[in-house]
C-alpha positions in Angstrom: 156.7 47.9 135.0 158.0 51.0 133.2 158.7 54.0 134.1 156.0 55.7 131.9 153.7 52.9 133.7 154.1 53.6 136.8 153.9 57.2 136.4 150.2 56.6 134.9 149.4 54.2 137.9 149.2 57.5 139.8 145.7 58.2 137.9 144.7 54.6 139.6 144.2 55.9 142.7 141.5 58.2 141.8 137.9 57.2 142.3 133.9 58.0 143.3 135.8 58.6 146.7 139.1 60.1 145.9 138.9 62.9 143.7 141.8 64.7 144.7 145.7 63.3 146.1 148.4 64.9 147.2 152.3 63.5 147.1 151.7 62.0 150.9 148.7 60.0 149.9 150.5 59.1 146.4 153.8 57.5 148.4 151.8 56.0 151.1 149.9 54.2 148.4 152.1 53.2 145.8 155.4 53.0 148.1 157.1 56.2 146.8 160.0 58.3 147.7 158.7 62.3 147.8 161.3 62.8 145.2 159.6 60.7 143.1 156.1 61.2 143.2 157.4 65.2 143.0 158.9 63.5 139.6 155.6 61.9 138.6 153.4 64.5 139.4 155.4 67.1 137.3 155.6 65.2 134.2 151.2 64.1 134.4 150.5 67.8 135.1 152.8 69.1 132.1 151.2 66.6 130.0 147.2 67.9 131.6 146.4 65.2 133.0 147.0 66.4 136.3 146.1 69.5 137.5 146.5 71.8 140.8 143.1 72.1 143.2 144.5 73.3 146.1 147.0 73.4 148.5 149.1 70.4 147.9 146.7 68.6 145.9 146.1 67.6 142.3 142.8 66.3 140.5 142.4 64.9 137.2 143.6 67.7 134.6 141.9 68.9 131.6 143.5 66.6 129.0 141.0 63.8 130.8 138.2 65.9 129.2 139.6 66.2 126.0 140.0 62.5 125.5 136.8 62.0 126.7 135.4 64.1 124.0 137.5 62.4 121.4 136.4 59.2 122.5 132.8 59.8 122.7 133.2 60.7 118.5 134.7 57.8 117.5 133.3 55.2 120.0 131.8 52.7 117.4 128.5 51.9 119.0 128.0 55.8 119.7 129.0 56.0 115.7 126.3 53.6 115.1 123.6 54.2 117.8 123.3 57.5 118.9 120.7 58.9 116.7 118.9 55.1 118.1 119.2 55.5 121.3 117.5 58.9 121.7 114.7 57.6 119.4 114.1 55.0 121.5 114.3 57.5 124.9 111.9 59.9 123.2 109.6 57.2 122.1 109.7 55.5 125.6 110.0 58.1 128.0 112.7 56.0 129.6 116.8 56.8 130.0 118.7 54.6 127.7 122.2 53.7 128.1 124.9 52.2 126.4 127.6 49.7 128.3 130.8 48.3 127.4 133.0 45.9 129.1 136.4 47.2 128.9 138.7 44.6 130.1 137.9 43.5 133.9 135.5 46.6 134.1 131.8 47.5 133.0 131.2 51.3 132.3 128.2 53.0 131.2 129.3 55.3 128.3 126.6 57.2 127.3 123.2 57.7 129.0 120.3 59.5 126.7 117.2 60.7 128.9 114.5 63.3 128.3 114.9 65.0 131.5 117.2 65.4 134.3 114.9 63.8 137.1 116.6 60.1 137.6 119.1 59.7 139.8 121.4 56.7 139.0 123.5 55.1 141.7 126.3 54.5 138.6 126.4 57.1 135.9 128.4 57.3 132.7 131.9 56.7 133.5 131.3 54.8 136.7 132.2 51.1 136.8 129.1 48.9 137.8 129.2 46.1 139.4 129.6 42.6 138.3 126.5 40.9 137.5 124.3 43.5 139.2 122.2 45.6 137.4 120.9 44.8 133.9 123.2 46.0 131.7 126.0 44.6 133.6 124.2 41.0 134.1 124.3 41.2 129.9 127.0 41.8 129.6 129.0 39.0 131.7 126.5 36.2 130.6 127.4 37.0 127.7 130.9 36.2 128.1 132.1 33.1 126.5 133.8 29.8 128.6 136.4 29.7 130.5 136.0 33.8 130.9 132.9 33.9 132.2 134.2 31.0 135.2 137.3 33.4 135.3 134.7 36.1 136.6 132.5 34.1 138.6 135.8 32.7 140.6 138.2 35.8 140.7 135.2 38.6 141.1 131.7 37.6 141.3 131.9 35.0 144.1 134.5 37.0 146.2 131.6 40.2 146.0 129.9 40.2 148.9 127.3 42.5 147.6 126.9 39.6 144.9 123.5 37.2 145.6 125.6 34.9 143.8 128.7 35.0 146.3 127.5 32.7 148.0 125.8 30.3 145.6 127.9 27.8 143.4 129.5 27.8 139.9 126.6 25.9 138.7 124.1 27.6 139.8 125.7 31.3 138.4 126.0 29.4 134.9 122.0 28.4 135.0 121.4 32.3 135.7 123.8 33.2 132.8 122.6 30.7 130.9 118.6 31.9 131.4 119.9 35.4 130.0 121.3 34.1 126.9 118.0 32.3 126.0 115.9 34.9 127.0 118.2 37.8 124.6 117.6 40.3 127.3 117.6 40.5 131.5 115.1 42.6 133.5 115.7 43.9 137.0 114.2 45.7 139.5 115.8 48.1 142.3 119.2 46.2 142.5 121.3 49.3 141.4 118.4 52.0 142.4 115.5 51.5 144.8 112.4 52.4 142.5 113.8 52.1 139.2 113.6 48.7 136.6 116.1 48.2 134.0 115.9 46.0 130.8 119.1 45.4 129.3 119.5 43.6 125.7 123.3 42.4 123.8 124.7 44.4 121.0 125.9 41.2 119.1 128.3 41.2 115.9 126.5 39.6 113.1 129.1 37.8 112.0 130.3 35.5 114.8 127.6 37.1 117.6 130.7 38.1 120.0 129.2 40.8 122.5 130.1 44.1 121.5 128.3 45.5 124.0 124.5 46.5 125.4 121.8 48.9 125.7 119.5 49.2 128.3 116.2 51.0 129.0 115.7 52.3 132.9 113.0 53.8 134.5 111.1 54.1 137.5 109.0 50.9 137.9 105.6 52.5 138.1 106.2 53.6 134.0 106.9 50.0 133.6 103.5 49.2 134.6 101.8 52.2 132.1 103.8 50.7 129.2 103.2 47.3 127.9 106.6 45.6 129.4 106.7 43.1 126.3 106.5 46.2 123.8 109.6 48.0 125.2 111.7 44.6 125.1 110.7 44.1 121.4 112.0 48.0 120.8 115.1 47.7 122.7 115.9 44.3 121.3 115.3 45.3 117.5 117.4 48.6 118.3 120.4 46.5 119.2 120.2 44.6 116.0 120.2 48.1 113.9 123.2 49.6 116.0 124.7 46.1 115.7 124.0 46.4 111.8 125.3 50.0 111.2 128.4 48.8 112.8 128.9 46.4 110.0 128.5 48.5 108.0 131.0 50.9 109.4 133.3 47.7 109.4 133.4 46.8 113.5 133.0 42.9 113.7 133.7 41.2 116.9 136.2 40.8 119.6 
């Protein structure tokens, strides 16, 4: 590992539960001198992505935001979707998100509501679990071969908030394989206790790799107002125009 790698492994050790270090945590954790961490924390704060909170501790720094920001404007499916994705909020009355599966971890990236009265157990930025939730369930059936048995082995089977931790291979392939055929997964109160989610694929059209997905959530009793079939054939068709705008923007598949 590098030096410039190991100084960046000290933003690793933040979390939903540890939003601040200081250099005793940071050597306990990665097996540090003082002088080092000392080291490592000067250069990530000159470079804002530490900052000072306190007494001997550091949070994330201000440069976090600013690449945030950055990201959010050239994210390809925000690019392509944004305008979408409130239509479809507005026109629903449901909170829409869009999910990406960034190497071994799902994250919500953006999250279009017409009020502030949800209260999601994983908000944007927050990695959700592995096949839990709609959007995340998606997202790994989704996942082609020997990757999607890499997950269910490594991950998925050793979670034991997982149903399917304890099941077999075979029987976590029939589930995957039920979301494929269906083009979209419904779930109800597995992330939050009141609320249903429908999640659909943003699939390239060219060789229909996964790109990523959009999901409607709402509490379950607005499910039962609107006609449950009509919001799947909005969300589904608003996947294929995001999924066409990016081709048109040039994004194909990875």
């Amino acid at each position: 590992m590098s030096s410039l790698s190991k100084t960046l492994a000290v933003l690793d050790l933040f979390g939903p539960n540890q939003l601040q270090v200081d250099p005793d945590t940071i050597a306990t954790r990665m097996g540090l001198s003082r002088a080092t961490v000392y080291r490592y924390v000067k250069d990530l704060c000159e470079a804002g992505l530490l900052t000072r909170v306190g007494a001997g501790s550091y949070g994330l720094g201000p440069r976090i935001i600013e690449l945030d920001w950055m990201m959010r404007q050239y994210d390809p499916i925000l690019s392509a979707g944004r305008e979408l994705m409130h239509a479809l909020a507005e026109e629903t009355g449901l909170a829409v998100f869009a999910s990406v599966f960034y190497d071994d971890r799902i994250i919500n990236t953006y999250i279009t509501e017409n009020s502030d009265t949800y209260h999601f157990a994983f908000g944007r930025g927050q990695p959700l679990p592995l096949f839990r939730g709609a959007q995340s369930k998606v997202l790994v059936a989704y996942q082609k071969g020997k990757r999607l048995q890499k997950l269910f082995e490594e991950r998925i089977s050793k979670d034991p908030g997982n149903p399917y931790s304890a099941g077999s291979w075979s029987e976590f392939a029939r589930a995957a394989k039920r979301i494929r055929k269906d083009g979209y997964c419904l779930t109800r109160d597995e992330l939050n206790i009141g609320l249903t989610g429908i999640a659909a694929p943003i699939l390239s059209l060219d060789d229909r790799s996964i790109l990523g997905s959009l999901s409607v959530v709402g509490p379950t009793r607005d499910f039962r107002l609107l006609r449950q079939e009509t919001v799947i054939d909005m969300l589904v068709d608003t996947t294929r125009r995001i999924a066409t705008n990016m081709q048109r923007q040039g994004v194909s598949g990875g």
